[in-house]
C-alpha positions as CSV (number, residue, x, y, z in Angstrom):
1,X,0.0,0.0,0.0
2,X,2.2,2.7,1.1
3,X,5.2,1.9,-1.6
4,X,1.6,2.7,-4.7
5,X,1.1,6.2,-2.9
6,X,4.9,6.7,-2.5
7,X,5.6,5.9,-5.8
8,X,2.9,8.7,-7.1
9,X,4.3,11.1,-3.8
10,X,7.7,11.2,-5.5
11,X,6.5,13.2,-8.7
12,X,4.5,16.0,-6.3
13,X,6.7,19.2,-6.5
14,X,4.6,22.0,-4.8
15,X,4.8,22.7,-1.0
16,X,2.6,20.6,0.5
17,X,1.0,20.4,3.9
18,X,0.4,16.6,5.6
19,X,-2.5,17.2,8.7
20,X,-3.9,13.6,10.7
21,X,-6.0,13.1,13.5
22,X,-4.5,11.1,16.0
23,X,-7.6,9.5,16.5
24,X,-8.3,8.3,12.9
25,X,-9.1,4.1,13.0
26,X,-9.0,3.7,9.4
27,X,-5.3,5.5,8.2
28,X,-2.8,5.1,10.6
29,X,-0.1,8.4,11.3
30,X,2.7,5.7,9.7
31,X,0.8,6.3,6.3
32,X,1.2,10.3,7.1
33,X,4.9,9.7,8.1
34,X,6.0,7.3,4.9
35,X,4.7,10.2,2.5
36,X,6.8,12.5,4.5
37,X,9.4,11.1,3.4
38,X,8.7,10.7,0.1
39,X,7.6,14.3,-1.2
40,X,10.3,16.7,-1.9
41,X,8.7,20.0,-0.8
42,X,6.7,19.0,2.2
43,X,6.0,21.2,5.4
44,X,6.0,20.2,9.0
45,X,2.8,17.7,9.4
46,X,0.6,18.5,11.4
47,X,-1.4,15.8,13.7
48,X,-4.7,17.1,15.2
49,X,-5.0,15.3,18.9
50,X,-8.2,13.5,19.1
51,X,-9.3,14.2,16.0
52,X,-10.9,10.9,13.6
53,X,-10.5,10.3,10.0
54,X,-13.5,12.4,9.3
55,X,-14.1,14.2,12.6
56,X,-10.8,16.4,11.9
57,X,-12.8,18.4,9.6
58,X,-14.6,19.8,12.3
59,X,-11.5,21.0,14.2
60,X,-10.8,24.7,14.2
61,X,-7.2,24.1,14.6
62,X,-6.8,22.4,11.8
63,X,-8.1,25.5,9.3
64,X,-6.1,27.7,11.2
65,X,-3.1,25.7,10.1
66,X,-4.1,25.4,6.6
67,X,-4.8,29.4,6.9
68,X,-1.3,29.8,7.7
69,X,-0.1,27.6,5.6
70,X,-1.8,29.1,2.7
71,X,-1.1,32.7,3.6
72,X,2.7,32.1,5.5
73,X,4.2,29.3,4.0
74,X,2.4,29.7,-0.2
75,X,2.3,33.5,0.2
76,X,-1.3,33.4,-0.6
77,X,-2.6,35.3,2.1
78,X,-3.8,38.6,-0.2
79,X,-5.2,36.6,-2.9
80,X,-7.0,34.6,-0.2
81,X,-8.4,37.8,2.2
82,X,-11.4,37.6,3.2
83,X,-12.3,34.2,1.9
84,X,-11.5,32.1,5.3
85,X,-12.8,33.6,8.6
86,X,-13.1,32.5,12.1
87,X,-16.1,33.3,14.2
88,X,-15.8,32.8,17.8
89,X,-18.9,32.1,19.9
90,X,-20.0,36.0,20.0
91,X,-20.0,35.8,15.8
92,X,-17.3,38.0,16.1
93,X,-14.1,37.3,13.7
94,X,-11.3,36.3,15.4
């Protein structure tokens, strides 16, 4: 399995950005770590705590990361204004 999605990791040029819940039953974090190694421009992973397979979609810290990652680490962040917010609990942006 992982030596299929290494061989196709191995042609992906562009910075790319690994996230995993620690809590996902279905993809283990050794899957995450074996395409690490594999991509040539790949940032630092990030691994949401608790967070499942599907259930890390739902975790605020995880599209704060791809925010930064998108505006920080691609430069994207002008291009991109406006288009991801954060509301707290007073629907205020944060």
């Amino acid at each position: 399995m992982y030596s299929l999605y290494g061989n196709k990791a191995i042609k992906i040029t562009t910075r790319t950005l690994i996230r995993h819940g620690m809590s996902d039953a279905m993809i283990r974090t050794e899957h995450s770590e074996v395409l690490r190694t594999r991509l040539q421009n790949v940032a630092e992973p990030f691994y949401v705590p608790n967070a499942t397979h599907r259930g890390i979609y739902g975790e605020v810290s995880m599209w704060k990361r791809i925010k930064e990652f998108v505006d920080d680490e691609l430069q994207f962040g002008k291009a991109w204004d406006g288009i991801v917010i954060f509301i707290n609990n007073s629907n205020t942006p944060v």
